[in-house]
C-alpha positions as CSV (number, residue, x, y, z in Angstrom):
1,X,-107.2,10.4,47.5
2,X,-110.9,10.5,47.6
3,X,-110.8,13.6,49.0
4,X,-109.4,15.3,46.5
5,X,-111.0,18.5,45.1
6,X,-112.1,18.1,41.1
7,X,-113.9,20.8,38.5
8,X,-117.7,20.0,38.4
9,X,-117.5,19.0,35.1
10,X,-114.5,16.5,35.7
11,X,-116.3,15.1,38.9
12,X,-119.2,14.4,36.7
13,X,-117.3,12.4,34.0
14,X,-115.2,10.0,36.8
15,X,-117.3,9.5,40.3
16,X,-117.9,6.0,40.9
17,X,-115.1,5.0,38.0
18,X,-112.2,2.7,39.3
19,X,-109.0,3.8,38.7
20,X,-105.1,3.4,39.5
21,X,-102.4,5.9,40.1
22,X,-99.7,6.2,38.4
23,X,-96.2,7.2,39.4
24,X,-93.9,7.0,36.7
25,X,-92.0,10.2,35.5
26,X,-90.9,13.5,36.9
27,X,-93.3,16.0,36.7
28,X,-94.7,15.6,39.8
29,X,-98.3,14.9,38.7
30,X,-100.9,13.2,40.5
31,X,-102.2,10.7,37.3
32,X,-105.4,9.0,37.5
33,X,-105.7,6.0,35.0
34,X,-109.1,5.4,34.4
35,X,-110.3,2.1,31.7
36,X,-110.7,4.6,28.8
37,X,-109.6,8.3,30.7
38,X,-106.7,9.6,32.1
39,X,-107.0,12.9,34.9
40,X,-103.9,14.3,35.3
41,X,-103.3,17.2,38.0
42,X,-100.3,19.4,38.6
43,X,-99.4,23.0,39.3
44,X,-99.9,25.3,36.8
45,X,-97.4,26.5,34.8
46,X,-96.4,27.9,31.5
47,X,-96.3,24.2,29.7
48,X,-100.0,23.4,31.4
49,X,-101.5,25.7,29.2
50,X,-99.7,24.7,26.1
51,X,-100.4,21.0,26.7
52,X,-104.3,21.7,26.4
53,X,-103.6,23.7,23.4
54,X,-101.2,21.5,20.9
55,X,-103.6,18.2,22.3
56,X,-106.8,20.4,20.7
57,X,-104.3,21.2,17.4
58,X,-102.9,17.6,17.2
59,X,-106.4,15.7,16.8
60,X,-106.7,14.1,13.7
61,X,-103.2,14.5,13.1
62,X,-101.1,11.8,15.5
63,X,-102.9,9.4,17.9
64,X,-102.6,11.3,20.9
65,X,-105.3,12.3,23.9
66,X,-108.2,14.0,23.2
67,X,-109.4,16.9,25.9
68,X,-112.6,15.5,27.7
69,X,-112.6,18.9,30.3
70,X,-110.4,20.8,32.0
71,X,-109.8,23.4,34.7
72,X,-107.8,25.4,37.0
73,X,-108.1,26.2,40.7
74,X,-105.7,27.7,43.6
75,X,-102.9,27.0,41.4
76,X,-103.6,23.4,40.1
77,X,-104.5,22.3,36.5
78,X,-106.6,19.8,35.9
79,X,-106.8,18.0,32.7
80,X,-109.1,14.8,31.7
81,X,-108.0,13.2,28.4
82,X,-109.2,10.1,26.7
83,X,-106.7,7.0,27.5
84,X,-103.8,6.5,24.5
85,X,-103.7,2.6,23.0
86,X,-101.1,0.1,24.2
87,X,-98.5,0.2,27.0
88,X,-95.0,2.8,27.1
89,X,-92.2,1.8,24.7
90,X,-90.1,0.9,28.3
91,X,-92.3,-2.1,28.8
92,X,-90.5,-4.8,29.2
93,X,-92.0,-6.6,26.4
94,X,-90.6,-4.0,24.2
95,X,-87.2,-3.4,26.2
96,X,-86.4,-7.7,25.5
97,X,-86.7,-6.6,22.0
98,X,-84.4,-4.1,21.1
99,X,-84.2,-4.1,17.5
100,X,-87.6,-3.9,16.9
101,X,-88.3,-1.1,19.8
102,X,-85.3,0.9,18.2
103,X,-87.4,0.6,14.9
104,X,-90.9,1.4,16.2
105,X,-89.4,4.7,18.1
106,X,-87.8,5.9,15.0
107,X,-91.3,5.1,13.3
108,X,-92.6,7.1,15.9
109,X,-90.4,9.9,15.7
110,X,-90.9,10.0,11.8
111,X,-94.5,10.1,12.4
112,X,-94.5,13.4,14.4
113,X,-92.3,15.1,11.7
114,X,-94.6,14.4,9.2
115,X,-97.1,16.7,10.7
116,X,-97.7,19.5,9.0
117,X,-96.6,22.7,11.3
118,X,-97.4,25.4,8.6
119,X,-100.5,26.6,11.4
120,X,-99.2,25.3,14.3
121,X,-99.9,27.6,17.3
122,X,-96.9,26.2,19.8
123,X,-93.3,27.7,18.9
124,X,-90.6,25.6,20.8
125,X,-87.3,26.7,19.3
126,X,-83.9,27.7,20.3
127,X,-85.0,31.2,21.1
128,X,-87.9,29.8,23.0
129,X,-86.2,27.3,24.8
130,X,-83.6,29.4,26.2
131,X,-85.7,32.1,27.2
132,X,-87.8,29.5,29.5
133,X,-84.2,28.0,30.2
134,X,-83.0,31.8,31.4
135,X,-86.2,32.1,33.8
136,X,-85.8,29.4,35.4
137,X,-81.8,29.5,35.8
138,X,-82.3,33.6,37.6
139,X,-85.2,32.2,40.0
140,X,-82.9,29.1,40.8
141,X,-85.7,26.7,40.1
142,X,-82.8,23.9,38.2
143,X,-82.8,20.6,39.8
144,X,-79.6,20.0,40.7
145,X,-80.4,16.6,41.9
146,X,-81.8,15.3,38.9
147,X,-78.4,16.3,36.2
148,X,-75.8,14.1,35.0
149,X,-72.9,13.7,37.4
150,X,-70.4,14.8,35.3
151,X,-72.4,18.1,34.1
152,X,-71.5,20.2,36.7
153,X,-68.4,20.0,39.0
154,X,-64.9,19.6,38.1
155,X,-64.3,18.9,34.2
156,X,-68.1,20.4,33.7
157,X,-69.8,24.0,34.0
158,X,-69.7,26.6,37.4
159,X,-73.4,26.3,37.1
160,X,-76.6,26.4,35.6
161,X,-75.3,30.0,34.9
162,X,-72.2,29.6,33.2
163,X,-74.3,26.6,31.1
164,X,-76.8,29.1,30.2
165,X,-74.1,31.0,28.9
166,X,-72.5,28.5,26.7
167,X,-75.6,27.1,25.4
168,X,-76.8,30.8,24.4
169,X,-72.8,30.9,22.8
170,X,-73.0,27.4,20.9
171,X,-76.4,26.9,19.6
172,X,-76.1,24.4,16.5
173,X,-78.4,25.3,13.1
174,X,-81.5,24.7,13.5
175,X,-83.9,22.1,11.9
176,X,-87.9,22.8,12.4
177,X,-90.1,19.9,12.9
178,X,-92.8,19.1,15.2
179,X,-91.4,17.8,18.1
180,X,-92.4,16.3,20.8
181,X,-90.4,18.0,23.5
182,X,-89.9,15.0,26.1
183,X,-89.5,12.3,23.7
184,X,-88.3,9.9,26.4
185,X,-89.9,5.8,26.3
186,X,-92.5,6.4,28.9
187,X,-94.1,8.8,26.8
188,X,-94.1,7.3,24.0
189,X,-97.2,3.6,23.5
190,X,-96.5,1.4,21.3
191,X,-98.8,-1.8,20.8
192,X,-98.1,-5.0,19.2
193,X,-98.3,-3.9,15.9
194,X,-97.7,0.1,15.8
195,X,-97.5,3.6,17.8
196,X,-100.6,3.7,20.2
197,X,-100.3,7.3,20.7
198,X,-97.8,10.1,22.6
199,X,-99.0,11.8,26.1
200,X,-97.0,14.8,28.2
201,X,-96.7,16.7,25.2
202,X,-96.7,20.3,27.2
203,X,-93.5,20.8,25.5
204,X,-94.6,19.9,22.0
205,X,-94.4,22.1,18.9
206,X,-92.6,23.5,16.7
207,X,-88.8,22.5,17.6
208,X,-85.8,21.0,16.5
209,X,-85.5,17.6,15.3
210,X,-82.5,16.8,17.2
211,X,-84.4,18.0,20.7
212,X,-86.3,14.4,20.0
213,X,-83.3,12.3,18.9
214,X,-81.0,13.3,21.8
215,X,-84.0,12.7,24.5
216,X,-85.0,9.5,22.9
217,X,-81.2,8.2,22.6
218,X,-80.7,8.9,25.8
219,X,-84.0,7.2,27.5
220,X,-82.9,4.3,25.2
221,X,-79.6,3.9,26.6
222,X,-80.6,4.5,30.2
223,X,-83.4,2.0,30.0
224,X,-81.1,-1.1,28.5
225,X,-78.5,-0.3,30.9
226,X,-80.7,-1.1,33.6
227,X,-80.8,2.8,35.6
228,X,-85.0,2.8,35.2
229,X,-85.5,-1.0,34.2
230,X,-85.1,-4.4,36.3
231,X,-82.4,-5.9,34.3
232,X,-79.9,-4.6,32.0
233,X,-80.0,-5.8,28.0
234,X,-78.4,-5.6,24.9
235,X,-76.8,-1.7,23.8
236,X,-76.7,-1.2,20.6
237,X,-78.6,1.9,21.1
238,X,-76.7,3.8,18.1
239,X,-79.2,1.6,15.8
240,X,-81.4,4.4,16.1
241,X,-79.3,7.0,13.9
242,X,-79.7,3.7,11.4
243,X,-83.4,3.3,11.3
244,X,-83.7,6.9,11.5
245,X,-81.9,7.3,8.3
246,X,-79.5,10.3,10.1
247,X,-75.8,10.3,10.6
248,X,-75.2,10.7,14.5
249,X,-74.2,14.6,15.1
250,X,-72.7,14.6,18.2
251,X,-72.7,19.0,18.4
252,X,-76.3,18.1,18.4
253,X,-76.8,15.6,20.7
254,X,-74.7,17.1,23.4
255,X,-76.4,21.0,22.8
256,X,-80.0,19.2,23.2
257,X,-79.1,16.9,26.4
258,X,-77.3,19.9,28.0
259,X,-80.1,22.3,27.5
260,X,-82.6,19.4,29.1
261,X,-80.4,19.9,32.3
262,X,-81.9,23.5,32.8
263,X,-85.7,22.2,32.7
């Protein structure tokens, strides 16, 4: 796309630099992998905003991107970050080692809820979430092709609706951390020997720590069953509760994963 429109600042930083594009995930963002910069574009939204903010808060804390520039325009974001160390934790270096991937996530995880969140200016729980959850259910803008099969339909909810409900009816005691928000294995680099850094945290903040076990068990199991990888591996996926020192709480889990159907 060497057409494509950029900031003046942005433009500055990247003409002439080679870079790739990058497809993975679901956000719908055009990603441009620069050797030591990342550009990412999307529409603007609420969570655009937010990334820029908790990724200024976060330096010094966790290795994640650092703002280079950014700007808006006709309804686009654009944000240039410095590049994270290493390659995504569903590399399949990492996904032919289970055991030690299940480890380094759970290191991962750990690492984020050690932050202090005493000042943090991101607030992502329950209230929050289903707030955003509620918008989004009354302007009909749930994917419904992108949900578990057995979520809604027969043995599951009406729809998003009569989920929204429930969720709102059910939620499970809460336990503040800083959380990631999307804590699924392409966000998430490891490197040989440690956590690189964490990117697409637009959903970051202060949150539940369950939010992140649920979405990290889950990308777990989906990527050693083979649904986003080439082959399928080894299962044991319920290592993670081990090595995160937590007894699985299935109330949890289920609350978290079915309130991730909504966004």
């Amino acid at each position: 796309m060497t057409d494509l429109w950029l900031p003046s600042e942005i433009k500055r930083k990247t003409e002439g630099l080679a870079y790739t594009e990058n497809s993975i995930g679901m956000s719908g963002a055009i990603v441009r992998m620069y050797e030591d910069m990342v550009l990412k574009i999307q529409p603007s939204a609420p969570w655009t905003e937010r990334e820029v903010t908790i990724l200024k808060w976060l330096q010094g804390k966790i290795p994640a991107p650092e703002v280079i520039a950014c700007g808006e325009r006709e309804g686009k974001t654009y944000l240039l970050m410095s590049r994270v160390k290493g390659r995504m934790a569903c590399d399949e270096f990492f996904l032919d080692q289970p055991e030690q991937l299940t480890a380094r996530l759970a290191g991962a995880m750990q690492m984020l809820w050690d932050v202090d969140i005493s000042d943090c200016p991101i607030l992502r729980n329950q209230e929050t979430e289903l707030a955003e959850a509620r918008f989004r259910v009354e302007r009909g803008l749930v994917d419904l092709d992108n949900v578990e099969p057995t979520t809604f339909g027969p043995g599951g909810f009406k729809d998003p609706e009569a989920l929204l409900h429930w969720l709102e009816s059910n939620r499970p005691p809460y336990e503040p951390v800083f959380s990631h928000g999307d804590f699924c294995l392409p966000n998430i680099f490891l490197t040989e020997t440690g956590v690189g850094g964490f990117i697409d945290l637009g959903d970051a903040g202060v949150g539940d720590r369950w939010r992140d076990i649920a979405l990290c068990h889950r990308s777990l199991r989906d990527n050693m069953n083979g649904k986003y990888a080439s082959k399928k591996r080894e299962n044991e996926v319920d290592r993670l509760f081990d090595a995160l020192g937590v007894k699985p709480n299935a109330e949890k889990l289920r609350w978290y994963l079915l309130l991730d159907e909504l966004f």
